[in-house]
Structures are given as C-alpha cells and as structure tokens.
N, C-alpha and C positions, 0 to 999 in steps of 0.2 A: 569662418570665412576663408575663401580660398588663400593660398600666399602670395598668389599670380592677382590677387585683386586688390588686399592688405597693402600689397607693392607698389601698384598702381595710385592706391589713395595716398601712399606718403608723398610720394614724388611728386606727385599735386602738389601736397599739402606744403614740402619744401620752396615749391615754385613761389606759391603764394605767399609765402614765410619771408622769401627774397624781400617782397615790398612793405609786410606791416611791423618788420622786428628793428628794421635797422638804428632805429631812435629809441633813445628813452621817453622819451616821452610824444603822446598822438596826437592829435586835434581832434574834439571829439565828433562820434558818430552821427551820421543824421539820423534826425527825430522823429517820430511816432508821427501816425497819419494828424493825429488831433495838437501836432508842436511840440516844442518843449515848452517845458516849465521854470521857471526862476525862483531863487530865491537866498532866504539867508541861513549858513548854517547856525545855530544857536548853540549844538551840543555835542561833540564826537563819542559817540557810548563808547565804540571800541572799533576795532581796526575796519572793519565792515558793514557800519552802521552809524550813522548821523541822522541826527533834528533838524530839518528844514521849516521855518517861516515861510512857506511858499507865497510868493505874490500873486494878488488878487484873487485869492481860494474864500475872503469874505472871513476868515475869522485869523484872529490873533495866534489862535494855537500852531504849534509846530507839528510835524508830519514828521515820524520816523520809519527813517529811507531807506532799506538793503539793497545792500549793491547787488547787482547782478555779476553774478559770473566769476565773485570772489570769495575765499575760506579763511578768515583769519583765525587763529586762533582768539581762547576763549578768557573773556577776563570771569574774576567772583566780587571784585568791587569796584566801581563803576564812580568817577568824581570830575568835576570841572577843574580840579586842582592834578595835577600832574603826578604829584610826589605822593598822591593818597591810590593810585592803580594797585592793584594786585591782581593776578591772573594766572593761567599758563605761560608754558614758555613760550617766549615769542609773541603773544599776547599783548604785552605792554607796550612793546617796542613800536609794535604794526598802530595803535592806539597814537601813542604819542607821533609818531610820524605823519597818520593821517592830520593829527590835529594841529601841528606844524603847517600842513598845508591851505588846510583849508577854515579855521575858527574864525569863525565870523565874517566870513569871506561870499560874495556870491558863489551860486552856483547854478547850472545848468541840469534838469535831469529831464532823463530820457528814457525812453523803453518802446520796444515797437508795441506792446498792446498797454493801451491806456489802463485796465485791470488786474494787471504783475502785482499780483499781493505773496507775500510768505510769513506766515505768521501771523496776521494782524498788520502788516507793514509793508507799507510801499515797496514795489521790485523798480529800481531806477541804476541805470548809470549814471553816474558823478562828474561834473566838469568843474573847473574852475580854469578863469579868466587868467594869462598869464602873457604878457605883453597884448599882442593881438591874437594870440591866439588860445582857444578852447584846449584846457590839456584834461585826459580821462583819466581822473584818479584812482582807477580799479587799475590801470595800464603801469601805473606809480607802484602801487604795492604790492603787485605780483614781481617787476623789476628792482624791486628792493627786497626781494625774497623774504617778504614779511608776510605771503599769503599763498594759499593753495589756488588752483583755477578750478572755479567748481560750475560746471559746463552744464547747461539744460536745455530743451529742447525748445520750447516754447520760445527764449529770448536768448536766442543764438548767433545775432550778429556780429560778439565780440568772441564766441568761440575760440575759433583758429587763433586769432592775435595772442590770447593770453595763454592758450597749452604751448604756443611756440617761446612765448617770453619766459613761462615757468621754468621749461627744457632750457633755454635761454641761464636762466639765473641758476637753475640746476649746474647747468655744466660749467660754469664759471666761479662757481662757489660763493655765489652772493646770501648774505641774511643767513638762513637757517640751513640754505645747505651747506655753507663751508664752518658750521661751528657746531661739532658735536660733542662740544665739550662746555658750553655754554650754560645750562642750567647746573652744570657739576661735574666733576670726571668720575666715567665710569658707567656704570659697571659694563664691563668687558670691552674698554676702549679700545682695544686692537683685535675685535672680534672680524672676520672677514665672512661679512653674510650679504646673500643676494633674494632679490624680492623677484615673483614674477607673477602674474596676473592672468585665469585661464577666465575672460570676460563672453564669451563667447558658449555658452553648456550647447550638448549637443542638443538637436529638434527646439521645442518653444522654451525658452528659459523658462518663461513661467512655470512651467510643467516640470519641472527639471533645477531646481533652485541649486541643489547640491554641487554639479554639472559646472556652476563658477567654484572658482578657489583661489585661494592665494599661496603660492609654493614659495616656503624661507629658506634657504640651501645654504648650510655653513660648506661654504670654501676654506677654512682653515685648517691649522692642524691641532687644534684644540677643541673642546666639547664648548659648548655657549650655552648658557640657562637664561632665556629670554623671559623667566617669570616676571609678571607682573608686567611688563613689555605691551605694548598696545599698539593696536594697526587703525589705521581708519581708509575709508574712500573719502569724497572730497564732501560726502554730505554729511550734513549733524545726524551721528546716529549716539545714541548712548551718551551716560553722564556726561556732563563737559566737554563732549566731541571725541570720548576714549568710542571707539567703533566696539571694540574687541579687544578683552583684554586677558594676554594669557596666565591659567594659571598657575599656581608653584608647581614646579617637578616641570617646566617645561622644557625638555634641556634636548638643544639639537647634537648631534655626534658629527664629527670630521667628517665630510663627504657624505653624509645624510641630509633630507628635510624632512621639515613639519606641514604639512597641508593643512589649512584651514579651508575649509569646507563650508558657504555659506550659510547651507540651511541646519537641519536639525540630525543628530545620529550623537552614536555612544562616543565617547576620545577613547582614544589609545593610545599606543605611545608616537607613531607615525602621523595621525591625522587627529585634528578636533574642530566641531562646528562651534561658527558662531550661534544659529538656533534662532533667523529670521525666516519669514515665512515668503520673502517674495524675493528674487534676485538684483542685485545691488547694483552691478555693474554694467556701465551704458555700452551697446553695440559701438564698433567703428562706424563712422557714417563718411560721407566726402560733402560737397559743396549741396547747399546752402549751410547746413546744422554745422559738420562740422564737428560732431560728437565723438569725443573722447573721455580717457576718466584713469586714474590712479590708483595706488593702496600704499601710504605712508605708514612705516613702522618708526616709533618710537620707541623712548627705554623708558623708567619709570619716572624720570625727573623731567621728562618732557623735549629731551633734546631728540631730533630728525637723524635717525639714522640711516636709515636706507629707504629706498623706493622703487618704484616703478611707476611709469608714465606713460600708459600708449594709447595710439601707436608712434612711433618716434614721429616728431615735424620740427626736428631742429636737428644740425649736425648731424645726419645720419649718415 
C-alpha cells in the first residue's frame, strides 16, 4: 500500500480514536438484525470464553460464547474454583478478571450475523448491565491488557475501538505490556529488540505467502539468543497459541535481524520460515472493517516482550 494512503487511513483512524477511547469502559454496540439475546453466565472457561444460559432458546443447556474480536491468552486447566486455574502467562489473570465481572450475572450478546460460530461456539460480544448502562466486556479486557485484539472481517464493528484501546494499553503500560518480568526474570531482560511486520507481500498474497515476514532487529550492543522465544499474530495458530517458535542457535547480533518468513524455505542464519501454507496477516483496510493485525514476541516463560501493531491508531 502506498504511504500517501497508509497515511491517510491513520489519520482517519485517529479522528475516530478521538470518540471511542476516551473511557474505560463502552456501552454496548447495537445488535444484529434478528436482536440481542440475554442471558445467564453459568461458567468463565477463560479469559475469552463463557457459558451462557441463554433465555428463551427452549432448553436448559448453556451455549459457549467467544467473544469477538478478543485473544486471551491460554489456560491447560479450566475450574469454577479460582485457586485450581493453571495456564499461560497472563491467562489466569484475563480468566479471573472476566469472572470478577461477569459470574452469574446477566448478560447481553450480540453479533451482526446471527451465524458467528468459531469452533463449535457462538461468536457474540459480551455486555453486562452496570448501573444503567450496557458495559462491553471484550472493551474491559483488552483495557486491562489482559487480551490481544484479534480483528476479523465478517464481525467488524468493534474493530477500530479495540486496535485503538490495545495501542492504548500498550503505550501506557497496562497488564502485560508493562510487566516483562512477570512470568520470571529473564532471559536477556535488558535485551533491546524491535518487531516489525511486512503484512502487505508484493501482487496477491495468496501467491506469494513468503512476501509477509516478521523482522526482529537487536538495537543493542549485545548478541540475544531468542531460542525457544515464540511469536504469534492475534489468531490461534500452533500449540497453546505458541505461532512460531524459534529454534536453539537462534542468536540475533548487534545491529542485525532475523526474518521470519511466513511460508515455507530452508533457515539460515539470517532468515527462517514458519512453513504455513497461506498468508497470515490481514491487509490495512479503513472504514467500515477497519482491519488491522499484529505479531507479539514472547520469551520462553510467556512474558510480552516486544511487538508491533499496525497500522498506528493511537498516539501517532
């Protein structure tokens, strides 16, 4: 995309950013052609994902919900009991936070197509009733930097709000961006590396898978072994949400980077693919979608260290 267009879409997108960031908390969106739906939450599996008792669906069973438009990390045990979670990092927190807000509480959900499935599982956004007013629990945990924005096309009306709240919570150092010390210290806690994102391959991505990349650039003055280190975009790819993960010997040098290369080709010391067969990363879009997209690197203990987010829609 040109830069004279790229440019144009930010500054929009800041325009926009003016009206739907300034609160912590939204009132939620209007609803799908066919209403919203009500009901009870019963069960918080984890940070992005609840049991609803929906009313008047005719059976007793609960319906589990994914949010739209949210990445929490991942738990491996799942309980009603608080003190029995285990997970990733940042996993439990986003988990116990939602369930703070919302256990056993009404709820609102929404979705502009009555059909938003992923997985076997409802695609809804999340309300819950808070004085008089409808507050949108995905809008909650992205602002408590307990979740990724994980931006799709089909249900895109919270797009913009939540890439601006995460750049939001980013730059302010809320939840997991201001704690990289949090799952443990280390390894190479005062490493000075930058992320960048080529989302864009030149002609049809499709054709062209390789064409995206992720560039890690040590700005230090020391060498950094990001082995065992893992990147991800904002969708579930690979075990437990590890995207990519690098392996031993992977050691960047002072003023060098490593490219990672989406699709498939031999590593060397300079570049290695991850070895998908279709391209990952979503186009810039501007109004209605709104489509944007990331690549979070991690270390091996799960803590957020570096990233990139584009294209900017906040403080730029």
């Amino acid at each position: 995309m040109p830069r004279t267009r790229l440019r144009a879409l930010t500054t929009a997108a800041v325009a926009a950013a003016a009206l739907l960031a300034p609160v912590l908390l939204t009132s939620a969106p209007a609803a799908q052609a066919g209403g919203p739906k009500y009901g009870k939450v019963v069960f918080v599996d984890d940070g992005d994902t609840v049991d609803v008792d929906v009313a008047g669906d005719g059976t007793g069973r609960a319906k589990r919900i994914r949010y739209i438009g949210v990445q929490a990390m991942e738990l491996r045990v799942y309980s009603h009991t608080l003190t029995k979670l285990r997970g990733e990092c940042w996993g439990v927190e986003a988990t116990r936070n939602l369930h703070s807000i919302l256990n056993k509480k009404r709820v609102m959900l929404t979705s502009q197509h009555d059909k938003s499935h992923a997985g076997g599982r409802l695609r809804r956004s999340v309300a819950v009733l808070q004085g008089a007013t409808w507050v949108d629990t995905g809008a909650v945990q992205i602002d408590a930097g307990l979740a990724l924005p994980d931006l799709i096309p089909d249900e895109y009306r919270m797009n913009l709000d939540y890439m601006v709240r995460a750049q939001r919570a980013a730059a302010t150092g809320v939840g997991m961006w201001g704690n990289s010390a949090k799952c443990g210290v280390g390894p190479a806690q005062d490493a000075q590396l930058s992320v960048h994102v080529n989302w864009d391959a030149a002609h049809n991505d499709a054709h062209n898978v390789n064409g995206e990349w992720i560039d890690i650039t040590n700005r230090g003055a020391t060498p950094v072994d990001i082995s065992r280190w893992w990147v991800r975009d904002a969708a579930y790819r690979g075990a437990k949400a590890h995207g990519y993960t690098f392996p031993s010997g992977s050691v960047i040098q002072p003023g060098s980077k490593l490219r990672l290369r989406v699709g498939r080709g031999h590593d060397n010391a300079h570049t290695q693919y991850w070895g998908l067969k279709a391209p990952i990363f979503a186009n810039v879009t501007g109004a209605p979608r709104w489509m944007a997209d990331g690549a979070w690197l991690f270390d091996p203990q799960g803590d957020l260290r570096f990233w990139n987010m584009y294209p900017c829609r906040y403080a730029c």
